[in-house]
Jmol script that loads the backbone (N, CA, C; Angstrom):
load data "model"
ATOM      1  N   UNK A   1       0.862  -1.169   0.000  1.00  0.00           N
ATOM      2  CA  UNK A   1       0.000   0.000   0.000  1.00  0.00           C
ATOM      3  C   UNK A   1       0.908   1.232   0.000  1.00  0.00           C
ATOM      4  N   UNK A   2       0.705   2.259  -0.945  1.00  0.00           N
ATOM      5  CA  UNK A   2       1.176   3.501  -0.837  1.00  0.00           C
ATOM      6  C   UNK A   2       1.447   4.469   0.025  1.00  0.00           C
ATOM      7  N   UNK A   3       1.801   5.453   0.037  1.00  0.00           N
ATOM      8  CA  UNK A   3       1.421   6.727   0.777  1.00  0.00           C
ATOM      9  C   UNK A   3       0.309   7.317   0.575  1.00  0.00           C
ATOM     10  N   UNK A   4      -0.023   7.573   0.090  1.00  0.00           N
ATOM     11  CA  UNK A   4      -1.724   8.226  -0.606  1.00  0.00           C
ATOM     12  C   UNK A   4      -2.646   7.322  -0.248  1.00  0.00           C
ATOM     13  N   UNK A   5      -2.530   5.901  -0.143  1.00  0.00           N
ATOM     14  CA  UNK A   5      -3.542   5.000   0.459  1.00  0.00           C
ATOM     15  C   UNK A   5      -3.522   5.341   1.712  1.00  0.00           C
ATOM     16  N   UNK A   6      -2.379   4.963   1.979  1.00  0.00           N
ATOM     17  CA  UNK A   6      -2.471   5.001   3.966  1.00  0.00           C
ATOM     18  C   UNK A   6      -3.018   6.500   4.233  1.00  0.00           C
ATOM     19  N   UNK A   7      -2.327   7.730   3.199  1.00  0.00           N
ATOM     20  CA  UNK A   7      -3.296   9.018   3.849  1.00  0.00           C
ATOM     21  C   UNK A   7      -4.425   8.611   3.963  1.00  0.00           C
ATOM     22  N   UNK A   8      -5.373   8.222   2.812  1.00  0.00           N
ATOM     23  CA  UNK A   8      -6.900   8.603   2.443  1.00  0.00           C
ATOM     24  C   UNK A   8      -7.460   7.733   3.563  1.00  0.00           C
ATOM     25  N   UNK A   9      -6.932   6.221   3.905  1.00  0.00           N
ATOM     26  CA  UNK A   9      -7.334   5.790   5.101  1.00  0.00           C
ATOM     27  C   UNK A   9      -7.091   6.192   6.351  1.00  0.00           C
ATOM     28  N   UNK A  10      -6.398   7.180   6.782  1.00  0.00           N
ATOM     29  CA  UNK A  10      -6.028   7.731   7.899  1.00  0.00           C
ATOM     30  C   UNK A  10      -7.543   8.721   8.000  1.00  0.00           C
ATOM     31  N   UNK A  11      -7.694   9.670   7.004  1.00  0.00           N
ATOM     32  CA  UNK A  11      -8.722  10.596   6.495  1.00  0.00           C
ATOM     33  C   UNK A  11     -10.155   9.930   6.550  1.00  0.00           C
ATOM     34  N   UNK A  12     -10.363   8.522   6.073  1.00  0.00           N
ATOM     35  CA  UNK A  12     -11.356   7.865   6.414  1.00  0.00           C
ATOM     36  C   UNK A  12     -11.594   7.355   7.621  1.00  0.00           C
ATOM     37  N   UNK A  13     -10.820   6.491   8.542  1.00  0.00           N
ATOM     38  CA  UNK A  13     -10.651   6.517   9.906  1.00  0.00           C
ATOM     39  C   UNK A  13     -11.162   7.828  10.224  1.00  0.00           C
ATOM     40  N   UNK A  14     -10.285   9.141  10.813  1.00  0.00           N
ATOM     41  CA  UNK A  14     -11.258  10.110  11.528  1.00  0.00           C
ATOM     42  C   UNK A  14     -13.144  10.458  10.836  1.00  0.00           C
ATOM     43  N   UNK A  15     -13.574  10.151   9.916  1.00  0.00           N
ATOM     44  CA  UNK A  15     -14.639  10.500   9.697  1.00  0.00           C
ATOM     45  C   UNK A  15     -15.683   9.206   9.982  1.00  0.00           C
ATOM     46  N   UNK A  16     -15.175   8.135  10.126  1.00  0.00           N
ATOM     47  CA  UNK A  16     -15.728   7.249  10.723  1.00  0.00           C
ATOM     48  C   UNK A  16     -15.960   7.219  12.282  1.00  0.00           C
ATOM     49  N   UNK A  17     -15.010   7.731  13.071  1.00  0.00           N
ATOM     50  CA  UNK A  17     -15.127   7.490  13.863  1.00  0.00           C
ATOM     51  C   UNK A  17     -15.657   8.024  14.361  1.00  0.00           C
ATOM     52  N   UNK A  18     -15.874   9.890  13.729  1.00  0.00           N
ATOM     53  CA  UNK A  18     -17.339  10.719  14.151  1.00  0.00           C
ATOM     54  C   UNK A  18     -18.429  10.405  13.884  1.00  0.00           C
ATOM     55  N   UNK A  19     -18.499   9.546  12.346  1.00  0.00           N
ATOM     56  CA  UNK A  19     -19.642   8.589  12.011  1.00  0.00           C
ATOM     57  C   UNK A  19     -20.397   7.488  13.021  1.00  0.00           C
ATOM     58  N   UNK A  20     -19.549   7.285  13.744  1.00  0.00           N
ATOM     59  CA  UNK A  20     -19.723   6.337  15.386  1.00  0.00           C
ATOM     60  C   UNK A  20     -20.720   6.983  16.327  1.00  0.00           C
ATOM     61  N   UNK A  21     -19.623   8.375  16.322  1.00  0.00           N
ATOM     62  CA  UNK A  21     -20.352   8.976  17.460  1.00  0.00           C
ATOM     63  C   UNK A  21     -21.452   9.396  17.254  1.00  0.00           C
ATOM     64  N   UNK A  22     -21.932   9.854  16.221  1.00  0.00           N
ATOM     65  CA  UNK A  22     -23.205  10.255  15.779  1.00  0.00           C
ATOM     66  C   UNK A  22     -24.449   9.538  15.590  1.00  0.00           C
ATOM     67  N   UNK A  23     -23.907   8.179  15.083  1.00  0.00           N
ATOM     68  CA  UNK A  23     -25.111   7.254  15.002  1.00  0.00           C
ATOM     69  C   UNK A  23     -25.722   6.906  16.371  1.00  0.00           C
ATOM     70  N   UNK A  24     -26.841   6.478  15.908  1.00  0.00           N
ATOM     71  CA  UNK A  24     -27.748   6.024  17.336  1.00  0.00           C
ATOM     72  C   UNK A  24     -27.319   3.973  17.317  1.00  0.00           C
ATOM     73  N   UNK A  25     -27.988   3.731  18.184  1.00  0.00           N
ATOM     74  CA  UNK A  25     -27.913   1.994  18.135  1.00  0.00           C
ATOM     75  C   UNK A  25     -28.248   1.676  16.599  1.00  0.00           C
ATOM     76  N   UNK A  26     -29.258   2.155  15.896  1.00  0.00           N
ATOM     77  CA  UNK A  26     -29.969   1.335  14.897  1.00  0.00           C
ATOM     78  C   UNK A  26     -29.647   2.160  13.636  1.00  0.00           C
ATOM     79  N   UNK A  27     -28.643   3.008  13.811  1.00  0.00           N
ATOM     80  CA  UNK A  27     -27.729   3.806  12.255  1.00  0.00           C
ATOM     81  C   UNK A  27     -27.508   2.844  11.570  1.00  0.00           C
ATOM     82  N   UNK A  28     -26.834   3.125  10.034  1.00  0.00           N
ATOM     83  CA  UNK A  28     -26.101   2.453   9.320  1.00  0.00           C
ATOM     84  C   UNK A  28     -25.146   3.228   8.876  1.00  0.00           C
ATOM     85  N   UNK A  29     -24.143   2.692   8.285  1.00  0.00           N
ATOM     86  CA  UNK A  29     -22.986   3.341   7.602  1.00  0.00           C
ATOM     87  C   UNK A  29     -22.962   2.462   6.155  1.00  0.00           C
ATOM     88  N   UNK A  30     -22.687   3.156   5.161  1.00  0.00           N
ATOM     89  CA  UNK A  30     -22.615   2.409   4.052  1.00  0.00           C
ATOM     90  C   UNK A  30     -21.645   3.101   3.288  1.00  0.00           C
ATOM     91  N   UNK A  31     -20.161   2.628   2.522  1.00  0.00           N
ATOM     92  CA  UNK A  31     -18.861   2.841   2.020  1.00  0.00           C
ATOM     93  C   UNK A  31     -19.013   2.692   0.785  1.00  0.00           C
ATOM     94  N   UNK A  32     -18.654   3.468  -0.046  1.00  0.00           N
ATOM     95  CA  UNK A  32     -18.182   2.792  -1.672  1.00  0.00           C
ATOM     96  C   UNK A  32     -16.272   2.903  -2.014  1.00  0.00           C
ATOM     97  N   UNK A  33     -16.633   1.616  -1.913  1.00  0.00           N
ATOM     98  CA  UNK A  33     -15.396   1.531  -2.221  1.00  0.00           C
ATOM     99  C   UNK A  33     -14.745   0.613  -3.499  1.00  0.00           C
ATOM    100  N   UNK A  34     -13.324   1.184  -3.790  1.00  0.00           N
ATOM    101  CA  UNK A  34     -13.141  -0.016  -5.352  1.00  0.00           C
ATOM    102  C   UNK A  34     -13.015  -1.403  -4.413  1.00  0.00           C
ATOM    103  N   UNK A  35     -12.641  -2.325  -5.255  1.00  0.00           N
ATOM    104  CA  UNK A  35     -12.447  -4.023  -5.099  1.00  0.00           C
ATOM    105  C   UNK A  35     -10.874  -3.853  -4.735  1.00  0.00           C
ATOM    106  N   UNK A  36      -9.829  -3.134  -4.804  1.00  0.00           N
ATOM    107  CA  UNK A  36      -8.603  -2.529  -4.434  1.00  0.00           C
ATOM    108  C   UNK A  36      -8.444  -2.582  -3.320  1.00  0.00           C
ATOM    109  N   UNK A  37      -9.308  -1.982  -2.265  1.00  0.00           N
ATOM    110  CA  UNK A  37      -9.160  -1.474  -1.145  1.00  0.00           C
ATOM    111  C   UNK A  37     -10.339  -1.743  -0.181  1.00  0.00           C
ATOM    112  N   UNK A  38     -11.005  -2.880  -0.589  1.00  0.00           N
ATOM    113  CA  UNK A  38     -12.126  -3.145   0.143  1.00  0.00           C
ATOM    114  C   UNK A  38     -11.866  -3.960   1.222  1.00  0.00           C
ATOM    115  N   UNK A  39     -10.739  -4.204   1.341  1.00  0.00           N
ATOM    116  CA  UNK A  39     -10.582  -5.176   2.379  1.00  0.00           C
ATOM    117  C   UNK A  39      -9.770  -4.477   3.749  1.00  0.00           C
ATOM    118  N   UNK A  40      -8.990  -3.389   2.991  1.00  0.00           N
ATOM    119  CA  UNK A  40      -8.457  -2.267   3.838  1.00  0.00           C
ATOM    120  C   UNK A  40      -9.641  -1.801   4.724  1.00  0.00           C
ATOM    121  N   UNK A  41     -10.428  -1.158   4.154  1.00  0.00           N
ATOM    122  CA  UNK A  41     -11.614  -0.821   4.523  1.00  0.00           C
ATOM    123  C   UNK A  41     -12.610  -1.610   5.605  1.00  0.00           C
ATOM    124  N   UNK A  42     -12.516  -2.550   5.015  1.00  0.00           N
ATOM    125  CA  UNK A  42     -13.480  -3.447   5.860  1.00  0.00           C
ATOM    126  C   UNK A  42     -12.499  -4.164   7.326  1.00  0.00           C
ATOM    127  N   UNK A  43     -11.125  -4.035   7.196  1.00  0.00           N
ATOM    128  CA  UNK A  43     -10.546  -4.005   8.805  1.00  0.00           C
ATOM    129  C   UNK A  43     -10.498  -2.533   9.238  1.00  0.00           C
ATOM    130  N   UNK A  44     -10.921  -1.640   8.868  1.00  0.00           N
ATOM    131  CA  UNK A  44     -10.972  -0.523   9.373  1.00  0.00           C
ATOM    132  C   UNK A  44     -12.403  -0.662   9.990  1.00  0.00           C
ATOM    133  N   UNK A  45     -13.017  -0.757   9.870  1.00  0.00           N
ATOM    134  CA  UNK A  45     -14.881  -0.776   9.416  1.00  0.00           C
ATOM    135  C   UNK A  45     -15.155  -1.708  11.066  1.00  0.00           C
ATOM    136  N   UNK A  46     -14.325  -2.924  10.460  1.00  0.00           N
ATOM    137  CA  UNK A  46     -14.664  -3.613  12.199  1.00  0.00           C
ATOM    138  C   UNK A  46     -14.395  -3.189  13.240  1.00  0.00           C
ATOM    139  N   UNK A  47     -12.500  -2.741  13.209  1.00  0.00           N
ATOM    140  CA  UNK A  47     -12.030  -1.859  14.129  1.00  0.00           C
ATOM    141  C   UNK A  47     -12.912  -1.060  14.944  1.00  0.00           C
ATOM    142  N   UNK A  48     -13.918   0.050  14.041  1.00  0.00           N
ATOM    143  CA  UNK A  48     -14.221   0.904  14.506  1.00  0.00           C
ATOM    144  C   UNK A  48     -15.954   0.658  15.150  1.00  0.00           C
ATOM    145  N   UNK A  49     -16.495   0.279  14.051  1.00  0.00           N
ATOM    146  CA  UNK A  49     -17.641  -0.508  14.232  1.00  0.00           C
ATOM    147  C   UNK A  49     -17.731  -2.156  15.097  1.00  0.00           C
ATOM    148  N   UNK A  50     -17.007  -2.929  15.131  1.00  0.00           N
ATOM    149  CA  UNK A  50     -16.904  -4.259  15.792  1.00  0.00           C
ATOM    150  C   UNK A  50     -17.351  -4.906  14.642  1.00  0.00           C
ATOM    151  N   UNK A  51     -16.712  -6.015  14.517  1.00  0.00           N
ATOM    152  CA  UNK A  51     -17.038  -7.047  12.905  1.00  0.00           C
ATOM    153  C   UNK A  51     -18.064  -7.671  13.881  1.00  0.00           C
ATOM    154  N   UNK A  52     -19.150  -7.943  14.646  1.00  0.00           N
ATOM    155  CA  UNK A  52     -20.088  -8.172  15.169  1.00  0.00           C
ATOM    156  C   UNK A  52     -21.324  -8.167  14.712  1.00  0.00           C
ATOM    157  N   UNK A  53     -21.011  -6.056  13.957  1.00  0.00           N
ATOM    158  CA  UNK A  53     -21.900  -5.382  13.474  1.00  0.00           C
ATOM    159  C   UNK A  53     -21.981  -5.820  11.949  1.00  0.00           C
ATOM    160  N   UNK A  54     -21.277  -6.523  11.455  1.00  0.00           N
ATOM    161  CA  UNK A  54     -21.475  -6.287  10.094  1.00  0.00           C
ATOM    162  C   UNK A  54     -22.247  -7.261   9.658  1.00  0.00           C
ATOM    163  N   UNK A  55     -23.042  -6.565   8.652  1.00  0.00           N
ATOM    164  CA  UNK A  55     -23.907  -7.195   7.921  1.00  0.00           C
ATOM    165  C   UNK A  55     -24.050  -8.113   6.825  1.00  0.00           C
ATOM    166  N   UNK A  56     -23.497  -7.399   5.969  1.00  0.00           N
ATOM    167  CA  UNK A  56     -23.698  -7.878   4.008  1.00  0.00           C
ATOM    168  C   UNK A  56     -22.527  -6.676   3.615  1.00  0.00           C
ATOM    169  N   UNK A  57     -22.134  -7.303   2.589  1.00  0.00           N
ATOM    170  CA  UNK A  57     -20.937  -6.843   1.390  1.00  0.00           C
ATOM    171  C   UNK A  57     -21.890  -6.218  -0.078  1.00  0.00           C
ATOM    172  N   UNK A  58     -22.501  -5.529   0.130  1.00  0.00           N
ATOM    173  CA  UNK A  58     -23.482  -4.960  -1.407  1.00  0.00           C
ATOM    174  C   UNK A  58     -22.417  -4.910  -2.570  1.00  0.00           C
ATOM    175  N   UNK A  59     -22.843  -5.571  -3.494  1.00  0.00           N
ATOM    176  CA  UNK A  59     -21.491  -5.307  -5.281  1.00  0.00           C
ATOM    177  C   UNK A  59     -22.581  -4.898  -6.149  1.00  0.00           C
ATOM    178  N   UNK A  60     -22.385  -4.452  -7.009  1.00  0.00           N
ATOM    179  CA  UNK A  60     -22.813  -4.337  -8.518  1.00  0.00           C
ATOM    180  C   UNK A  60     -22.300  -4.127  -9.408  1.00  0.00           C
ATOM    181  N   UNK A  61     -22.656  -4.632 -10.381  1.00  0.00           N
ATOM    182  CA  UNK A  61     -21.359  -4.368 -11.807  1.00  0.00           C
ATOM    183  C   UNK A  61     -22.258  -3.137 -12.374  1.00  0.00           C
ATOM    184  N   UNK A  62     -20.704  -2.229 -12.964  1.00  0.00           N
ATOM    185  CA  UNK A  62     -20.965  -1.392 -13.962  1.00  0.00           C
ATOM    186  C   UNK A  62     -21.018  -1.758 -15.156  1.00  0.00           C
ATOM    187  N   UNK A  63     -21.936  -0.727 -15.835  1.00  0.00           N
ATOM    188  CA  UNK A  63     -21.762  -1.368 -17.246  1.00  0.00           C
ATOM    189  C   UNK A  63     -20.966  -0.119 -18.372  1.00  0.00           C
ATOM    190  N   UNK A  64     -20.633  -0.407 -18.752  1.00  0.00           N
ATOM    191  CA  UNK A  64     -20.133   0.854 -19.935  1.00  0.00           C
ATOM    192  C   UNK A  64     -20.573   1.089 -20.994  1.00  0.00           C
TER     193      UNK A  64
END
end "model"
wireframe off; spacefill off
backbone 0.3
color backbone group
């Protein structure tokens, strides 16, 4: 992983974690992210949220 990755996840971390504080018990959070970095994401995601909480992985293909 880059420098520019680890920034933008550093940058995502703090807005999640106000995303925390803000939600009530029964919030959701929902990410778009590429197939690149989804997994980065999603140990961030538990970290902050508890992999307890997680639900479902949503995909869809684009079309061009």
């Amino acid at each position: 992983m880059g420098t520019w990755d680890t920034f933008l996840l550093i940058l995502l971390r703090d807005r999640l974690l106000l995303a925390r504080d803000l939600l009530n018990e029964s919030g959701s959070c929902f990410v778009q992210i590429s197939d690149e970095n989804v997994h980065h994401v999603r140990e961030l995601m538990d970290e902050i949220f508890k992999g307890e909480n997680f639900i479902s992985l949503i995909t869809f293909k684009k079309s061009v």
